[in-house]
C-alpha positions in Angstrom: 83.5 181.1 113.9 87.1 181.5 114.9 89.5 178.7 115.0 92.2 178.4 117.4 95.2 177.3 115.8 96.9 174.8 117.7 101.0 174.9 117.5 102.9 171.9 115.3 105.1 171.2 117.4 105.4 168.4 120.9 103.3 169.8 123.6 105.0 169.2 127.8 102.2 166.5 128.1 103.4 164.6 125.1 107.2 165.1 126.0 106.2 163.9 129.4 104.6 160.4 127.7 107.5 160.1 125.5 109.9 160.4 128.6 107.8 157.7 130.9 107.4 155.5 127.9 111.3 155.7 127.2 112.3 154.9 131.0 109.7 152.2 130.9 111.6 150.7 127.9 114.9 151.2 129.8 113.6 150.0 133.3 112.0 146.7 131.3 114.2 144.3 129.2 112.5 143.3 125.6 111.8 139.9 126.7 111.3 137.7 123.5 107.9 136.6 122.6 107.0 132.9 122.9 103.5 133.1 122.3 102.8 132.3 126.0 102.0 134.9 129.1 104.9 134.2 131.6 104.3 134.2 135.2 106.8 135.4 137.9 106.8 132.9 141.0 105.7 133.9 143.7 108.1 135.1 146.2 109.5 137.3 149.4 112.3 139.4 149.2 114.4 139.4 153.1 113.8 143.1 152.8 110.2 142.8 152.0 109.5 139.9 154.5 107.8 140.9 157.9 109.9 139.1 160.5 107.0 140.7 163.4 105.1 137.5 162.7 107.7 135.4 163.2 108.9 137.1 166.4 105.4 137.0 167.6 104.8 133.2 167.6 108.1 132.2 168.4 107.5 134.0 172.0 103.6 132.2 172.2 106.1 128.9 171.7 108.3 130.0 174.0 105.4 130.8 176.5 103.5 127.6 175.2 106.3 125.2 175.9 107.9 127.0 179.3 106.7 124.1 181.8 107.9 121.4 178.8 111.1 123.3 178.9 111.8 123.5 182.6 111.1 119.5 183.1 113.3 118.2 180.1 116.2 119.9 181.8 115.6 119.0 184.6 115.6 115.9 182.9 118.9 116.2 182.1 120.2 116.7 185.5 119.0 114.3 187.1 118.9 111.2 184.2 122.4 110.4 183.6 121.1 108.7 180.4 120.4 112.3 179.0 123.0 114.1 180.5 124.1 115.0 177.0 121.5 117.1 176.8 122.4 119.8 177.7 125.2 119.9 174.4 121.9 119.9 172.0 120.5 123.3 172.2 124.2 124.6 171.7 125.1 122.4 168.7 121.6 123.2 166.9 122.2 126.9 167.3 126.0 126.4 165.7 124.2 124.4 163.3 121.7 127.3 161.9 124.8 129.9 162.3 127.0 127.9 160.6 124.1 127.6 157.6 123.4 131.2 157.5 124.7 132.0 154.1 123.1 129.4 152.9 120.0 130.5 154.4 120.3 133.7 153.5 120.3 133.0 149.8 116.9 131.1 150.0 114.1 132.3 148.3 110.5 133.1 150.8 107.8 131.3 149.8 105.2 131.0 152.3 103.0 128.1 151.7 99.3 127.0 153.3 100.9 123.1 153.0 103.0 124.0 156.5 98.9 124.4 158.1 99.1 120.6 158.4 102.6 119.9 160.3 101.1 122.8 162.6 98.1 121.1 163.4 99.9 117.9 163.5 102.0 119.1 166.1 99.5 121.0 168.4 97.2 118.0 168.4 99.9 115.6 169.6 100.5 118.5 172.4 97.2 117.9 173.5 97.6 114.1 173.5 100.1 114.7 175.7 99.0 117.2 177.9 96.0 115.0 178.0 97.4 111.8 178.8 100.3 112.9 180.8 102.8 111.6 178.4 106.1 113.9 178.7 107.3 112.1 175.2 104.9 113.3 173.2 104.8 116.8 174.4 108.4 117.5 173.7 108.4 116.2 170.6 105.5 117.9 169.4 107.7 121.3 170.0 109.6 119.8 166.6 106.6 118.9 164.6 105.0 122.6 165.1 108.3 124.6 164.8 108.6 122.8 161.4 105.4 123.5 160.7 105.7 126.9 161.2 108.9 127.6 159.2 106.9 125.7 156.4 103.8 127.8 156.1 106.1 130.9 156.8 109.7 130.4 155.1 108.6 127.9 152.7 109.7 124.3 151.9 113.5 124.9 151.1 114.0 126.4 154.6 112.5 122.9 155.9 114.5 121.0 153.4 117.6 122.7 154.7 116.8 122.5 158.5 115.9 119.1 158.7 119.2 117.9 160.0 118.7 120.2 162.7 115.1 118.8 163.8 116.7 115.3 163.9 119.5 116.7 166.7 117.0 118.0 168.7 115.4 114.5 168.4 118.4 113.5 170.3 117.8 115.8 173.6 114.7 114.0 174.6 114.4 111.4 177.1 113.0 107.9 175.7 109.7 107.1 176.5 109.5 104.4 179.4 107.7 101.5 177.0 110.5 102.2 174.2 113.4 102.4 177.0 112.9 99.5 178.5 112.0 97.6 175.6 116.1 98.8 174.7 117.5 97.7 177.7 116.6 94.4 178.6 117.7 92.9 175.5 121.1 94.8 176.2 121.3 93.3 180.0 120.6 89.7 178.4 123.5 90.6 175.7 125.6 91.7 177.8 125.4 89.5 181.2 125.7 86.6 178.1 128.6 87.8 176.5 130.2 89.0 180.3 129.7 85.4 181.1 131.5 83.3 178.0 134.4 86.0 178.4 134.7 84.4 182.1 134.4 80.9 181.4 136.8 81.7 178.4 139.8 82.4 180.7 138.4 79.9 183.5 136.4 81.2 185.8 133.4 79.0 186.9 129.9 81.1 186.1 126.4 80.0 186.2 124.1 83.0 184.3 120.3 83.1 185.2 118.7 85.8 183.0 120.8 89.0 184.3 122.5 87.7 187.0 126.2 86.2 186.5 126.6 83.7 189.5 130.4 83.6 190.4 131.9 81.5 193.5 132.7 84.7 195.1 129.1 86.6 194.9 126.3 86.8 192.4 127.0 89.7 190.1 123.7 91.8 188.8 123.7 93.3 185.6 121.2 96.1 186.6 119.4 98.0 184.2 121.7 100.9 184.6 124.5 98.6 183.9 122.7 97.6 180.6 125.1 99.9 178.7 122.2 102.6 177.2 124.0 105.7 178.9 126.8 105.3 177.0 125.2 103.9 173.7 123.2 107.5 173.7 126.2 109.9 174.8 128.7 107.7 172.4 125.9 107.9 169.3 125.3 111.9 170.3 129.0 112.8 170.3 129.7 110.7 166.9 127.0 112.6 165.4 128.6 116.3 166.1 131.9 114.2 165.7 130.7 113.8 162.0 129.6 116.8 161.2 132.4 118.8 161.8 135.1 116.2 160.4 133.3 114.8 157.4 131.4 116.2 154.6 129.9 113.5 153.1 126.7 112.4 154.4 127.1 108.1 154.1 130.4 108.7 155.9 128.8 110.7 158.4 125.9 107.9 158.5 128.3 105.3 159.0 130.2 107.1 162.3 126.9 107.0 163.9 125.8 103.7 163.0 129.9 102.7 164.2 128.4 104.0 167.6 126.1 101.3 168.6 128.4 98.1 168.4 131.0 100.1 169.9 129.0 100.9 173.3 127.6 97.5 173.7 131.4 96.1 173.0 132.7 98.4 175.9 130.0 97.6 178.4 131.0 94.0 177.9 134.4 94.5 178.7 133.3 96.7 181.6 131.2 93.6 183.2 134.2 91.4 182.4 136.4 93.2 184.4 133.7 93.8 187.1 133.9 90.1 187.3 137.0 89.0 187.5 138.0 92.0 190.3 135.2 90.6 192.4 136.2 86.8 191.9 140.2 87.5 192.3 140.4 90.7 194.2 137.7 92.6 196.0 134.1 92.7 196.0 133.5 95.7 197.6 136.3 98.1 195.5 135.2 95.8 192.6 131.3 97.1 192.5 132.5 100.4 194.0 135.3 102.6 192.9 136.5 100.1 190.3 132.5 99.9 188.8 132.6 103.9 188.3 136.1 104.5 187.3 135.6 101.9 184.7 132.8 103.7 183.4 134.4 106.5 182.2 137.4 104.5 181.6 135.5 102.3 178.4 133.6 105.3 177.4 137.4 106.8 176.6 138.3 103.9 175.0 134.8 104.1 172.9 135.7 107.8 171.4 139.5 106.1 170.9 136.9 102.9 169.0 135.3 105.6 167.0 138.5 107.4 166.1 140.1 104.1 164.8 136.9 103.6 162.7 136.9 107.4 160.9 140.5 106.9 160.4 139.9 103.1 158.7 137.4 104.7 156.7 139.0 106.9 155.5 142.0 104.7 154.9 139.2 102.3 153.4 137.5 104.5 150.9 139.6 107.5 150.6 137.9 111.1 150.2 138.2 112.3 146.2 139.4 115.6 145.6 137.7 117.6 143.7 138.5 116.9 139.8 138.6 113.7 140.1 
């Protein structure tokens, strides 16, 4: 029996080995040993991430929510309360363009905790659907678009988008129990305060409920006099207000919150000069041209009330530099 002699020295096969085993080593940094297996989270690179999914149920929304859609603007047309709606879907888009690097850097990690906000929000679609209740419809849109960017995108994504969720909050109409539950109080309020502003400079007024009796005329402070248009344009505008000319979140807070006394302040004064033009001047000019112009008349002087209070803020507590 013949043997074949086999040669000494590295065969191809072994080189090859050697070569992948070298490349592995380079490819792989030693890692030092802590006795425990470490596990790499979980996550979704942008270029790995399938966006078709996405795409996909964003345009079942869209089709999902088309007859929701039409009616809230029309909404907006026609409800002067809401007129300021139409400035929300442009301001939420700046809002997600003007985060975009910051979104960018965010890790995806889908998550099956998102299934819950979806099926949240599609079952208070079909309460509203169901009961004919406009309120809820709308606002389910938010709950299942948050949902979705949960389950898909992951919880920092929510985290980071949540201001934007609350300004789209602010494009829908009041329901009718909550609206009307606002605006009584602030006729009462204001036909009260209207009225003591009168007998302050000595006008003669009887108030029953709403209605200021003057010697001239009685003088009704309807509902749409209540003062509720302005208080949601005036709290809508401080809120973009604050975002683009404050940083800090308590001062942008506090703008907002500055927003409500401010309204119901001017409405006064707009029903205290109602008054006295239809006691000392005329009635008819009084709850005419001189009722609209002074709308937007005290809703100029409100933005001038909200500049005053960023500028005593500021003056108040002023903004450390960083350093500090």
């Amino acid at each position: 029996m013949h043997e074949t002699a086999m040669p000494s020295g590295p065969t191809p096969s072994d080189a090859l080995g050697s070569y992948e085993r070298h490349a592995g080593a380079l490819a792989e940094p030693a890692v030092p040993s802590t006795g425990h297996t470490a596990v790499a989270p979980r996550t979704a690179s942008r270029a790995s991430f399938d966006w078709v999914p996405l795409l996909i149920l964003g345009a079942l929304i869209a089709y999902l929510y088309r007859h929701i859609a039409v009616k809230l603007v029309i909404d907006w047309r026609d409800l002067p309360d809401f007129s300021h709606g139409f400035l929300i879907p442009f301001f939420a888009a700046f809002l997600i363009w003007d985060k975009r690097k910051k979104l960018q850097s965010i890790p995806v990690q889908p998550t099956w905790a998102g299934i819950a906000l979806v099926a949240v929000g599609l079952f208070e679609l079909l309460l509203g659907v169901l009961g004919a209740d406009l309120f809820l419809q709308r606002t389910s849109f938010i709950l299942l678009a948050g949902g979705i960017i949960w389950t898909l995108l992951g919880t920092a994504f929510l985290r980071e988008l949540k201001f934007v969720f609350f300004v789209l909050l602010l494009a829908i109409p009041l329901p009718a129990i909550l609206y009307n539950r606002i605006t009584f109080p602030l006729q009462l309020r204001a036909s009260e305060l209207a009225s003591s502003l009168l007998q302050l400079i000595g006008v003669p007024v009887l108030r029953d409920g709403n209605v200021i009796q003057l010697p001239a005329m009685p003088l009704e402070v309807a509902e749409a006099c209540s003062g509720i248009r302005s208080l949601m344009s005036l709290f809508t505008v401080a809120v973009i207000y604050g975002y683009f000319l404050e940083r800090q979140s308590w001062r942008r807070t506090v703008l907002a919150l500055s927003a409500v006394p401010i309204a119901v302040a001017a409405n006064v004064v707009r029903i205290f000069g109602t008054g006295l033009c239809v006691q000392y001047w005329n009635p008819e000019k009084a709850l005419g041209f001189f009722h609209e112009f002074s709308g937007w008349l005290m809703f100029v002087v409100s933005l001038v009330c909200l500049y005053l209070v960023h500028i005593a803020m500021r003056v108040a507590v002023p903004e450390r530099k960083v350093g500090e």
